[in-house]
DRENRODREN-269091 format. One record per residue: residue number from 1; residue in one letter; x, y, z of N, C-alpha, C in turn. Coordinates in nm, 2 decimals. Layout:
<pts>
 num residu    nxx    nyy    nzz   caxx   cayy   cazz    cxx    cyy    czz
 NUM      a      X      Y      Z      X      Y      Z      X      Y      Z
...
</pts>
This chain:
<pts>
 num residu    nxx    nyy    nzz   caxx   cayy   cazz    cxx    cyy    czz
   1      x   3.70  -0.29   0.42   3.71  -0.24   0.28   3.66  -0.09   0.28
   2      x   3.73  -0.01   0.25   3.69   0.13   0.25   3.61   0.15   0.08
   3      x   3.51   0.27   0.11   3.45   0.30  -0.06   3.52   0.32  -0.17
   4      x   3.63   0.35  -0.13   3.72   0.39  -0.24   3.74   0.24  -0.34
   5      x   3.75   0.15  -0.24   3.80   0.02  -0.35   3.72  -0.04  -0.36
   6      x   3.56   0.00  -0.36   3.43  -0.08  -0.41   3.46  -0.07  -0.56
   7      x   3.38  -0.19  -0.69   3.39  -0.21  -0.79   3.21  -0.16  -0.81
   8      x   3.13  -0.08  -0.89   3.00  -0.04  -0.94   2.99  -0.09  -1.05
   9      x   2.90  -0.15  -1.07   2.84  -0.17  -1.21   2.71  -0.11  -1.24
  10      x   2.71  -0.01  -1.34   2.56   0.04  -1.35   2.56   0.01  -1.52
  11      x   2.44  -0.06  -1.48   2.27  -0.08  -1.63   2.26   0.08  -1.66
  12      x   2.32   0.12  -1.81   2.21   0.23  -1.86   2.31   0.34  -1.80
  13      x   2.34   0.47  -1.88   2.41   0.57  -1.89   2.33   0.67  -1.91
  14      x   2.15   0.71  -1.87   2.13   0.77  -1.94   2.11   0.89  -1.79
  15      x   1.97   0.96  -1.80   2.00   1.06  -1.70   1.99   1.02  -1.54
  16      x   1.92   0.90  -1.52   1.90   0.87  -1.38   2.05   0.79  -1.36
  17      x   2.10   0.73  -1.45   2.25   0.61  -1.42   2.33   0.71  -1.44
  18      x   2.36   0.80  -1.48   2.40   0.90  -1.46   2.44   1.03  -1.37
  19      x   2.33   1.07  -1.26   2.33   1.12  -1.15   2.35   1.00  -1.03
  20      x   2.34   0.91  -1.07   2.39   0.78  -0.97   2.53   0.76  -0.99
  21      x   2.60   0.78  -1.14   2.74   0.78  -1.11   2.83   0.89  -1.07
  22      x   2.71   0.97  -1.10   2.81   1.11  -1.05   2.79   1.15  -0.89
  23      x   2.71   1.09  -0.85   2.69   1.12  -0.70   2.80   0.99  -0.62
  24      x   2.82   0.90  -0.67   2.87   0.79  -0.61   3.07   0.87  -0.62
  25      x   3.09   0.87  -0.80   3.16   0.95  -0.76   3.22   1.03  -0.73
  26      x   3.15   1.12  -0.71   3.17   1.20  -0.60   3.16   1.22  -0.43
  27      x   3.09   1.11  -0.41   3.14   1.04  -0.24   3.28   0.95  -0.25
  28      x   3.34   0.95  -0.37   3.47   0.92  -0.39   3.50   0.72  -0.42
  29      x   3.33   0.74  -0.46   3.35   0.63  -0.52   3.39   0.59  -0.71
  30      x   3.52   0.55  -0.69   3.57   0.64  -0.84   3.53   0.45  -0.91
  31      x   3.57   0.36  -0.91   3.59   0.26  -0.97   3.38   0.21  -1.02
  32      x   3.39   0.26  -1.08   3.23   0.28  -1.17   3.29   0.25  -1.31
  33      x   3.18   0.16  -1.37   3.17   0.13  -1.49   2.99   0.14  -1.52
  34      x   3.02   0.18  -1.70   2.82   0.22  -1.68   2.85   0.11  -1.81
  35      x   2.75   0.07  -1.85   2.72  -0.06  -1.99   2.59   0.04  -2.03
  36      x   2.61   0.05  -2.14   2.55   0.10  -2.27   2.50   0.02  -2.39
  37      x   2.38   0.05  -2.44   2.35  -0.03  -2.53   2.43   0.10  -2.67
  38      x   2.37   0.03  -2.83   2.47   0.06  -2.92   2.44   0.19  -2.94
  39      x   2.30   0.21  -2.95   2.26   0.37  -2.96   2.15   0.43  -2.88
  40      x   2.21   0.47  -2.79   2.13   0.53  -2.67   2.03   0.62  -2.68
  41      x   1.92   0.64  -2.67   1.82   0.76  -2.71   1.78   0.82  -2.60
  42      x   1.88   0.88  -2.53   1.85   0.99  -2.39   1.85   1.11  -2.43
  43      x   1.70   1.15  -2.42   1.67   1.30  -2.38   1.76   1.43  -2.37
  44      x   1.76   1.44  -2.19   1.85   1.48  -2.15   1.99   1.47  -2.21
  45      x   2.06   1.48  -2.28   2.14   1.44  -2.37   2.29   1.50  -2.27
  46      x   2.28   1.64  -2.23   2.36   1.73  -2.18   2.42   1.66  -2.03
  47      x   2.37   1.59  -2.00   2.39   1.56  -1.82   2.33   1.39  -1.82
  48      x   2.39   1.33  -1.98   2.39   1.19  -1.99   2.56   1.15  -2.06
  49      x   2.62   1.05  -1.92   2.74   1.02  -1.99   2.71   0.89  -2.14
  50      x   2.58   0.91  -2.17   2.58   0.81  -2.26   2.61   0.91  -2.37
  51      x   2.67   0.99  -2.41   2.69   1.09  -2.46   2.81   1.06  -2.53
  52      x   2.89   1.01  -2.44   3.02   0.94  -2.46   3.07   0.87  -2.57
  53      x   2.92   0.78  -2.61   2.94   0.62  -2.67   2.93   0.73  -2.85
  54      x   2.88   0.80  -2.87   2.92   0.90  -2.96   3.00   0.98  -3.00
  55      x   3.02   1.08  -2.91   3.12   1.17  -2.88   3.27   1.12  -2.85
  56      x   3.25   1.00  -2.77   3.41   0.94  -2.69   3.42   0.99  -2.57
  57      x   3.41   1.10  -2.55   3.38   1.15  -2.41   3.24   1.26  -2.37
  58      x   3.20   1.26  -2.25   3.14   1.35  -2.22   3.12   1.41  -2.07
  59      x   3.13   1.54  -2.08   3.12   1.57  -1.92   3.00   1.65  -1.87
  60      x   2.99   1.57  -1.74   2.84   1.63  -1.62   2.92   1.67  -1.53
  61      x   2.86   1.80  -1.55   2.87   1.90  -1.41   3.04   1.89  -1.34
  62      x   3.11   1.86  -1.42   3.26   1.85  -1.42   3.34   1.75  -1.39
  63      x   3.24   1.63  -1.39   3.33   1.51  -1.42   3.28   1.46  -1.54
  64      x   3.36   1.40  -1.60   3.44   1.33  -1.74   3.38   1.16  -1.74
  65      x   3.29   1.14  -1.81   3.29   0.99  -1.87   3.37   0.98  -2.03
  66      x   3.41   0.84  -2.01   3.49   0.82  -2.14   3.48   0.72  -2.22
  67      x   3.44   0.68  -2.37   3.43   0.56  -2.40   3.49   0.46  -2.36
  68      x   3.47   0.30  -2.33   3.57   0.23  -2.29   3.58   0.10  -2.40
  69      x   3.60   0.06  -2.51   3.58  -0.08  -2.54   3.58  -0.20  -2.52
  70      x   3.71  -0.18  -2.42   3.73  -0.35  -2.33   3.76  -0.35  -2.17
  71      x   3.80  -0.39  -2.06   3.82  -0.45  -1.96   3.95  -0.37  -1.94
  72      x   4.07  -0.35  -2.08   4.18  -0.23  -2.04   4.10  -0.12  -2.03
  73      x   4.06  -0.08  -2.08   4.02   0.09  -2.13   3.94   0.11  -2.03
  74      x   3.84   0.00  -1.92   3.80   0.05  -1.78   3.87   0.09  -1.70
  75      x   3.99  -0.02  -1.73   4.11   0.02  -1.61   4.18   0.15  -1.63
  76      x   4.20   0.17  -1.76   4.31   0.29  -1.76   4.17   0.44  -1.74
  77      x   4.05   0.38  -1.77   4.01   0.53  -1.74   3.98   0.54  -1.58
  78      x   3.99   0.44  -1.49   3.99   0.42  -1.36   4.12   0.50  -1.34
  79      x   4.22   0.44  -1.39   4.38   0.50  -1.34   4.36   0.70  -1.37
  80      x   4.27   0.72  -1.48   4.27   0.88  -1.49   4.16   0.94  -1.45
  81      x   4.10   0.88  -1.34   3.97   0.96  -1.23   3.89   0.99  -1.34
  82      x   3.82   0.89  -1.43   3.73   0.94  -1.52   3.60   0.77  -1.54
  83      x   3.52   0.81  -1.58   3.42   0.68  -1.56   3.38   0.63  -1.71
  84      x   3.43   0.48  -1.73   3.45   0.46  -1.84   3.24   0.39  -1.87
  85      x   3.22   0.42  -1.98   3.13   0.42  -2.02   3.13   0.29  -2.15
  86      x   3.08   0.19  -2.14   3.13   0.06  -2.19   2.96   0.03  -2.33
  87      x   2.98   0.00  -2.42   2.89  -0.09  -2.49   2.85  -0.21  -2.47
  88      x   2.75  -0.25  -2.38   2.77  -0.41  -2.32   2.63  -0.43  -2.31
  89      x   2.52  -0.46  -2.40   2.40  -0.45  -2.37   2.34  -0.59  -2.32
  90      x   2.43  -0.68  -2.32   2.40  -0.81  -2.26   2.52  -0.79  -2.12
  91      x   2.56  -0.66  -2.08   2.61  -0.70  -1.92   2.76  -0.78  -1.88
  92      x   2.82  -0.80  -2.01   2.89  -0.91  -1.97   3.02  -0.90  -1.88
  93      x   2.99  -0.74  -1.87   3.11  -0.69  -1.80   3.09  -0.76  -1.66
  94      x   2.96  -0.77  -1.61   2.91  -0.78  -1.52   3.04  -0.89  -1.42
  95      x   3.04  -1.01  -1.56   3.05  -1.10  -1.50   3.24  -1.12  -1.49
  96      x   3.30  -1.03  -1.63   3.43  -1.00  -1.63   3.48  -0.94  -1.50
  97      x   3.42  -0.80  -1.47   3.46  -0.72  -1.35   3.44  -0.78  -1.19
  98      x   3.35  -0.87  -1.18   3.27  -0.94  -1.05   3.25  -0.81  -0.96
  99      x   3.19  -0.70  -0.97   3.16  -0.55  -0.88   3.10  -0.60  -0.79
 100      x   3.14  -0.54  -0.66   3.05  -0.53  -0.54   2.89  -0.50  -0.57
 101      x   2.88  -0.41  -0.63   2.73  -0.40  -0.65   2.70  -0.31  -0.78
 102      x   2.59  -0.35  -0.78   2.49  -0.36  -0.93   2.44  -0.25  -0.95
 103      x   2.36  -0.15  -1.02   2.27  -0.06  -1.01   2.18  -0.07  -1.14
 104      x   2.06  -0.12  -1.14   2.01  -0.13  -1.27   1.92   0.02  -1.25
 105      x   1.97   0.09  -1.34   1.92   0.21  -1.37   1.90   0.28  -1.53
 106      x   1.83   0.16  -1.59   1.81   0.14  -1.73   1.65   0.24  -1.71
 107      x   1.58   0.23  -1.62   1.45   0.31  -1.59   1.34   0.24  -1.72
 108      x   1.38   0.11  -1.70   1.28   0.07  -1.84   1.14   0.03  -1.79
 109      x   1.07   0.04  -1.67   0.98   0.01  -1.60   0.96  -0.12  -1.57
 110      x   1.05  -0.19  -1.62   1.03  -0.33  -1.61   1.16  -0.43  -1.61
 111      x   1.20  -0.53  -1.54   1.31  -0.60  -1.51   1.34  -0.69  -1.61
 112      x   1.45  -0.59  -1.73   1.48  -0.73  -1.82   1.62  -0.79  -1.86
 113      x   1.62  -0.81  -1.70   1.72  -0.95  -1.67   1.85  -0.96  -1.53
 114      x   1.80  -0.83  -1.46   1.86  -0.82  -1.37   1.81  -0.89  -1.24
 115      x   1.93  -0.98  -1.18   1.88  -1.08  -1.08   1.97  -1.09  -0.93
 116      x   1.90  -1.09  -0.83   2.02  -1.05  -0.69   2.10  -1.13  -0.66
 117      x   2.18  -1.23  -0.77   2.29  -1.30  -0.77   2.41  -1.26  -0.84
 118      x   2.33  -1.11  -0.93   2.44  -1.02  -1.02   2.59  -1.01  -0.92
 119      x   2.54  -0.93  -0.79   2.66  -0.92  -0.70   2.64  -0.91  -0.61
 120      x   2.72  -0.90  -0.46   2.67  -0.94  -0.32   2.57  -0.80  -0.34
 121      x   2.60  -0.69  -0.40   2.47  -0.54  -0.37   2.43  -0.53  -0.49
 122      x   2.30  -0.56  -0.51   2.22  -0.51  -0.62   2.10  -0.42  -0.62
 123      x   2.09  -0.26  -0.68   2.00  -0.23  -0.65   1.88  -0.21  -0.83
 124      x   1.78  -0.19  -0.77   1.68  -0.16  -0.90   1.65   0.00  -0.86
 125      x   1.65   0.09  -0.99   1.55   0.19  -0.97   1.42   0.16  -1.01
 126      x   1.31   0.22  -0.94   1.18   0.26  -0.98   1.10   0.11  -1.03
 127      x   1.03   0.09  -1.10   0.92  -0.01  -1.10   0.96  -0.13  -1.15
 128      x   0.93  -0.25  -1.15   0.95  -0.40  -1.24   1.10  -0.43  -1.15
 129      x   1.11  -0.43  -0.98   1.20  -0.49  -0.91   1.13  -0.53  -0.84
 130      x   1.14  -0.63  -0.73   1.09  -0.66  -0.61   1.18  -0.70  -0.51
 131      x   1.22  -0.60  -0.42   1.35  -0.60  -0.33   1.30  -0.75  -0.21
 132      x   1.47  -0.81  -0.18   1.45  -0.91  -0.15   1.44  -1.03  -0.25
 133      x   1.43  -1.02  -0.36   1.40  -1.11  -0.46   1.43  -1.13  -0.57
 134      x   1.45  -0.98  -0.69   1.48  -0.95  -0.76   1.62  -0.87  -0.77
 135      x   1.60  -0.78  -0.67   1.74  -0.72  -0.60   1.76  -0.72  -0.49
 136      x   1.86  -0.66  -0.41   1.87  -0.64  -0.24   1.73  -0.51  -0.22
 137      x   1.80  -0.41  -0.30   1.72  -0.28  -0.26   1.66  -0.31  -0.38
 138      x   1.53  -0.19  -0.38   1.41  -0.10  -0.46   1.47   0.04  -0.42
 139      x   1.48   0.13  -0.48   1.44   0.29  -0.50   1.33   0.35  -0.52
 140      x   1.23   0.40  -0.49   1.12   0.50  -0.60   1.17   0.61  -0.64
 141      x   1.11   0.62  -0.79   1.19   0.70  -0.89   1.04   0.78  -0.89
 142      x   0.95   0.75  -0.90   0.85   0.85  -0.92   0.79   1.00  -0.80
 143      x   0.83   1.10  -0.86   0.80   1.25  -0.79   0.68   1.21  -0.71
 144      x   0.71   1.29  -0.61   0.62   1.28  -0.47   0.65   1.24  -0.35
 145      x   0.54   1.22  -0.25   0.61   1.26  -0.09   0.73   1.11  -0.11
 146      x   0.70   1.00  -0.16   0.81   0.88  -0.12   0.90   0.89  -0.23
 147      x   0.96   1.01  -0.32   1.07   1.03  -0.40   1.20   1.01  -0.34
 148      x   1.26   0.86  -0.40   1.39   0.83  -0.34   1.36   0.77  -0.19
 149      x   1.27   0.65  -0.23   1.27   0.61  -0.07   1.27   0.48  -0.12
 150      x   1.41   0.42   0.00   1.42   0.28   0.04   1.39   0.13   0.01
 151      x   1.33   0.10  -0.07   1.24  -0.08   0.03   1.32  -0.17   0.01
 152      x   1.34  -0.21   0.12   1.41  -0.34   0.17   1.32  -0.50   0.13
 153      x   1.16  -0.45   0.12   1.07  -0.56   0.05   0.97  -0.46  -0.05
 154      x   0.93  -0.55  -0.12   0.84  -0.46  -0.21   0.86  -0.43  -0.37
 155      x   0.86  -0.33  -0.37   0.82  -0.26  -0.52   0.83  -0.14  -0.47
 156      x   0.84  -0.08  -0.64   0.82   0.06  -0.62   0.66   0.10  -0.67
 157      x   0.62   0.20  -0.70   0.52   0.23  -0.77   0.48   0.23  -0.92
 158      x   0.37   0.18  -0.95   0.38   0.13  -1.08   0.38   0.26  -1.12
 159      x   0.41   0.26  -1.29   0.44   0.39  -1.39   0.27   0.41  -1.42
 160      x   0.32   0.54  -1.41   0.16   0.61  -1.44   0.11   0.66  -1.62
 161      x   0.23   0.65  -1.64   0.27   0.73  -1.83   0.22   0.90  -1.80
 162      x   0.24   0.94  -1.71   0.20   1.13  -1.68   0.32   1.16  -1.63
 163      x   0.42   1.22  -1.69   0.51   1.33  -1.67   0.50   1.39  -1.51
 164      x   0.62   1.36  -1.43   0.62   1.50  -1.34   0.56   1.66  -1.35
 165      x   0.52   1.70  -1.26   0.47   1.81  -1.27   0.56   1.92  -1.25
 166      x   0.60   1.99  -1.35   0.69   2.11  -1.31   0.60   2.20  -1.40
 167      x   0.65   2.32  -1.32   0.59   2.44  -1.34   0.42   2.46  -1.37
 168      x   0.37   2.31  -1.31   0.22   2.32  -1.34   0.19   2.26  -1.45
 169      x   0.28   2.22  -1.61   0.24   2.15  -1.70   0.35   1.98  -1.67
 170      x   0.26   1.89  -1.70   0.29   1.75  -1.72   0.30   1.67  -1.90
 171      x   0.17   1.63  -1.94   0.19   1.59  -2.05   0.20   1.70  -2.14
 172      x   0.19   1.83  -2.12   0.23   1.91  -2.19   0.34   1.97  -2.25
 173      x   0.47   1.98  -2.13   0.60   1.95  -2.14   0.68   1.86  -2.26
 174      x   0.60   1.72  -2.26   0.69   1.64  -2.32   0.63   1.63  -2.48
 175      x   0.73   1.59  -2.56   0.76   1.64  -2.75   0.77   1.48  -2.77
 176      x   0.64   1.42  -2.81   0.66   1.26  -2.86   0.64   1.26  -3.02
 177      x   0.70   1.13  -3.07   0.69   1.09  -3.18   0.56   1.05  -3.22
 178      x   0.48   1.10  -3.32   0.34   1.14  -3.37   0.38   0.96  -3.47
 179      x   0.43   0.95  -3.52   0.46   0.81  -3.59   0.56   0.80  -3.61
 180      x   0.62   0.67  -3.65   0.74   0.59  -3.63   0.83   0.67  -3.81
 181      x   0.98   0.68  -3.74   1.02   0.70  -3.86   1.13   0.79  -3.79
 182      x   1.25   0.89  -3.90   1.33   0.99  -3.84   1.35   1.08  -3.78
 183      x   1.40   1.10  -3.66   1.36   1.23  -3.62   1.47   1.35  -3.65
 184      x   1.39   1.43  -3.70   1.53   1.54  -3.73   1.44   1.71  -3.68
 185      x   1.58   1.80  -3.65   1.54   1.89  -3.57   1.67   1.96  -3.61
 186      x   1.65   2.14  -3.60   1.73   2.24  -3.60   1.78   2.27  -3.48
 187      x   1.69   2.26  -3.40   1.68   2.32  -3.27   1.75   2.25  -3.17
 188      x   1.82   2.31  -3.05   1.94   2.30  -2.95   1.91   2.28  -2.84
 189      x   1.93   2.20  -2.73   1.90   2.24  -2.64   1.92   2.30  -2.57
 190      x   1.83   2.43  -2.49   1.84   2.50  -2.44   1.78   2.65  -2.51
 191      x   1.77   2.60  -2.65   1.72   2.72  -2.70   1.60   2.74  -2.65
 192      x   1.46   2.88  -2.65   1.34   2.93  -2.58   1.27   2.92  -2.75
 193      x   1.15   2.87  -2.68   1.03   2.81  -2.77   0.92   2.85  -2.76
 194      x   0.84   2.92  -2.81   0.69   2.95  -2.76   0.55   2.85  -2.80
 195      x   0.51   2.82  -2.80   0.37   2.73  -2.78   0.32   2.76  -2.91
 196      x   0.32   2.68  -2.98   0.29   2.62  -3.16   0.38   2.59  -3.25
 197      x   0.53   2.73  -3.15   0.64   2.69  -3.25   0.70   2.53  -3.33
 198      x   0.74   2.48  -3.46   0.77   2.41  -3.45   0.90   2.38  -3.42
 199      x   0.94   2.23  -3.33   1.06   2.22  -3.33   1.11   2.15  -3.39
 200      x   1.06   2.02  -3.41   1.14   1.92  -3.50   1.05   1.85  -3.60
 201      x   1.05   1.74  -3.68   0.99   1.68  -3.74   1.00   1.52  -3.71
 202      x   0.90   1.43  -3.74   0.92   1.27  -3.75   0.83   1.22  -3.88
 203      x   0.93   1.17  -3.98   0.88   1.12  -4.13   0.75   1.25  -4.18
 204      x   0.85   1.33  -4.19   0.77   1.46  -4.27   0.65   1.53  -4.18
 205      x   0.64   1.48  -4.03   0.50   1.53  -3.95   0.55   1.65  -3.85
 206      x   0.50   1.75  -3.81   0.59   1.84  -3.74   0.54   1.83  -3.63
 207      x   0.65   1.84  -3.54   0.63   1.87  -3.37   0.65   1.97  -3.32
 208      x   0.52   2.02  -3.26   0.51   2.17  -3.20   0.50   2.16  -3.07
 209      x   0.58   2.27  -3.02   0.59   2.29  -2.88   0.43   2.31  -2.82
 210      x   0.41   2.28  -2.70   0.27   2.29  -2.67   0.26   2.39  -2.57
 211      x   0.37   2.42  -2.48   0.34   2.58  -2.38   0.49   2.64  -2.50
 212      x   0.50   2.76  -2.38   0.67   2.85  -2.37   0.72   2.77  -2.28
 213      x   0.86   2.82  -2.30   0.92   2.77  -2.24   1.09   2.75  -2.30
 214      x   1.16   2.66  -2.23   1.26   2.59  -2.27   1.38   2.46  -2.29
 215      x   1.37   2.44  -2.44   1.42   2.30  -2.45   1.52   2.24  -2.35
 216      x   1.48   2.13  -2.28   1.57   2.16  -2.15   1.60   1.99  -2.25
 217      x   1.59   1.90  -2.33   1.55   1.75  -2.37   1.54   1.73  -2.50
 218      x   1.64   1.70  -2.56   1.60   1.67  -2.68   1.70   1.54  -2.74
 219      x   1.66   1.43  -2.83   1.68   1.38  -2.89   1.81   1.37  -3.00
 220      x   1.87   1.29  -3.03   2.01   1.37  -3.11   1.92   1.31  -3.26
 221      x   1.95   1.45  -3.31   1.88   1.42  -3.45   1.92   1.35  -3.53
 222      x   1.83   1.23  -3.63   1.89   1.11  -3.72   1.89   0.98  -3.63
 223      x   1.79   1.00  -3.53   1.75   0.91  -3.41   1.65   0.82  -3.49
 224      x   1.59   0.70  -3.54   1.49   0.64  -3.55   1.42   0.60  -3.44
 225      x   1.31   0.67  -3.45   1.23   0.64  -3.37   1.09   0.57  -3.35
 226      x   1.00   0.49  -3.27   0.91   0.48  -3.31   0.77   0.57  -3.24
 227      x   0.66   0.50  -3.29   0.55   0.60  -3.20   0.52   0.67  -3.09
 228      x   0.53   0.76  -3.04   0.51   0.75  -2.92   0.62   0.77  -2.80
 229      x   0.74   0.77  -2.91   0.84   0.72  -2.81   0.85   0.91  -2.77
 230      x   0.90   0.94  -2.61   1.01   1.06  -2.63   1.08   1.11  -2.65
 231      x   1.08   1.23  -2.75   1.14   1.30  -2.80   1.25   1.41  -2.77
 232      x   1.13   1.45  -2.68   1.26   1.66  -2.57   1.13   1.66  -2.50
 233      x   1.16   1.76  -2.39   1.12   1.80  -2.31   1.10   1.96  -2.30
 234      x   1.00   2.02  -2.30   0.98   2.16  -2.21   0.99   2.22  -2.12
 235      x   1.11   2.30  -2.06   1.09   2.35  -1.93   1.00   2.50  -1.91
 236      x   0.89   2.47  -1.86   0.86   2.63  -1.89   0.89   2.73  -1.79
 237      x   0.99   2.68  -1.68   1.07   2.74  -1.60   1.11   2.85  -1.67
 238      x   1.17   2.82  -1.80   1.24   2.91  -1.83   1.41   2.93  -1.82
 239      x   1.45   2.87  -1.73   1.63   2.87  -1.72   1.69   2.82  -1.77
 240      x   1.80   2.87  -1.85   1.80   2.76  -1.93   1.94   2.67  -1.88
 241      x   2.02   2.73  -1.75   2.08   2.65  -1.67   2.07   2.53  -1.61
 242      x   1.94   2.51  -1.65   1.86   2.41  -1.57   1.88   2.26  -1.70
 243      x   1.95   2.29  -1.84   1.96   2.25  -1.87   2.05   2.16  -1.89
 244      x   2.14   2.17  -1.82   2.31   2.17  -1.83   2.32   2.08  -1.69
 245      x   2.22   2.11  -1.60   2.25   2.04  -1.48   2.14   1.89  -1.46
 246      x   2.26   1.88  -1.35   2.15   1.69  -1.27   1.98   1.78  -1.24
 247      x   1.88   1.73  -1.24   1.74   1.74  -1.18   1.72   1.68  -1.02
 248      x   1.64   1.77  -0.98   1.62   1.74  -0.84   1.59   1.58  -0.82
 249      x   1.51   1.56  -0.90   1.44   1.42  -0.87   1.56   1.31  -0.90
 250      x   1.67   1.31  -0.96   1.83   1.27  -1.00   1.85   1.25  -0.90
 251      x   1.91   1.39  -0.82   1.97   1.37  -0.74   1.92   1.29  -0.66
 252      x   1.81   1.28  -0.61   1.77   1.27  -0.49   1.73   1.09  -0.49
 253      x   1.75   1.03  -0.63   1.73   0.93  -0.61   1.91   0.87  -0.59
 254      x   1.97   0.94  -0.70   2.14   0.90  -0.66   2.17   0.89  -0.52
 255      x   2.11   1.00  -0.43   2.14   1.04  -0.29   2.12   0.91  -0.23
 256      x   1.98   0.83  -0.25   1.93   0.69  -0.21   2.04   0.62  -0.24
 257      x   2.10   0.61  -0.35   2.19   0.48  -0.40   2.30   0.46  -0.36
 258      x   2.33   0.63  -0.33   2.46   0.62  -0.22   2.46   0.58  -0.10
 259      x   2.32   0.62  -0.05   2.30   0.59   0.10   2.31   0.39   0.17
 260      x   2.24   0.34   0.02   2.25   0.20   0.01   2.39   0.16   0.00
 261      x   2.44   0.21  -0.07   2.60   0.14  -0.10   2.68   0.13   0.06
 262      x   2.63   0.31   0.15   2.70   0.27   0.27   2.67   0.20   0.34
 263      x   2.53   0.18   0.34   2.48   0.10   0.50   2.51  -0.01   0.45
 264      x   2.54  -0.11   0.29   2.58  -0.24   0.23   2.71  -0.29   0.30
 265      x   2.75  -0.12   0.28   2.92  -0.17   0.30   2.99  -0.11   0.45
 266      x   2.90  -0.09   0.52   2.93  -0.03   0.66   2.82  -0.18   0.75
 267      x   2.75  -0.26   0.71   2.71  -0.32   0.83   2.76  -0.47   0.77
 268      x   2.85  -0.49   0.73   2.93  -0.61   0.76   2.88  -0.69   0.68
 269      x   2.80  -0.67   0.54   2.79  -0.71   0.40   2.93  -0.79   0.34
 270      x   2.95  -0.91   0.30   3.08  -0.94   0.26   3.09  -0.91   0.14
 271      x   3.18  -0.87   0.10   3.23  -0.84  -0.04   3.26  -0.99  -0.13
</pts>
């Protein structure tokens, strides 16, 4: 079986299930389907095909996802080199499509309901898997020397709730919901923000940027949200290209999920 006629299933459309379908992809693994819940609340909004389930379509870095509603609309967006983006928060495609392998890349830190009988290849990103058991593979999704590394047993690392460190700020970076209620906002992503400015609001409370910098993350306004939850992000890089594209730490975990799919389907793994 060559890659080309592998069947993907990936948990979650948002920025990590996302640089996993675009990296797969584009090693010319085209037959990808992503399952989406009903209203997705991704950040990164720009370089998330969950973008799609909104919009109907949406493109990263120049490939095209496209809403799909049923089991035709995978196929025909299969037949137009495009990656159909499904509503399926119970998975059921899972069981309609029967895919070579699984990718739960929901990033919810915790495993809720993904099991290594989904398909002969199942992988977990980042924490609440235990490879061998829960899936074939583990990934680590968290920044640092073992970013995007392997385990064949194990776990990944538990979530720490502290932001990557870019540009020197961590929880500073990130724009949370002060209390539960609407979030609404003027501001774009990618527009430049200076430190107090406000950007958005949640049930009449305002959210101020805490460095400079730039909205690399934000929330689609008219989102309910509740406490605490993430809102956008700060880059105080400053580029605002940086907005538009996959993140290193993206790729580099996609890079892993590709790497798994070959050695799955190059060492005599049955389909």
């Amino acid at each position: 079986m060559g890659l080309e006629d592998l069947v993907i299933g990936i948990k979650g459309a948002g920025e990590m299930a996302s640089a996993v379908a675009w990296r797969l992809f584009s090693a010319r693994i085209r037959k990808l389907f992503m399952m989406e819940i009903e209203k997705p609340l991704a950040v990164r909004r720009k370089v998330c095909f969950c973008e799609a389930v909104y919009e109907k379509r949406h493109t990263v870095e120049g490939i095209e996802g496209v809403l799909a509603e049923n089991a035709a609309d995978i196929y025909r967006a299969w037949a137009s080199d495009r990656i159909p983006v499904i509503v399926d928060p119970s998975w059921e495609s899972v069981t309609c499509l029967r895919p070579h392998g699984v990718v739960d890349a929901i990033i919810a830190k915790e495993n809720l309901g993904t099991r290594i009988h989904d398909a002969p290849l199942v992988i977990g990103l980042g924490p609440g898997f235990t490879a061998a058991i829960d899936v074939h593979f583990v990934i680590e999704t968290q920044r640092g020397h073992d970013l995007g590394r392997i385990f064949t047993k194990g776990c990944a690392l538990e979530n720490t709730g502290v932001p990557g460190n870019i540009g020197g700020f961590t929880k500073e970076r990130v724009l949370r919901a002060p209390i539960e209620g609407t979030f609404r906002t003027e501001r774009a992503i990618g527009d430049r923000v200076q430190k107090g400015e406000a950007v958005a609001e949640v049930g009449g409370e305002i959210i101020r940027a805490s460095i400079d910098g730039v909205i690399r993350g934000l929330l689609r306004p008219g989102a309910v949200v509740t406490k605490g939850l993430k809102l956008g992000d700060i880059d105080p890089r400053g580029c605002v290209e940086y907005c538009f594209t996959l993140s290193d730490k993206a790729r580099a975990v996609a890079g892993s999920v590709l790497e798994v799919v070959c050695r799955a389907y190059n060492t005599g793994r049955e389909s």
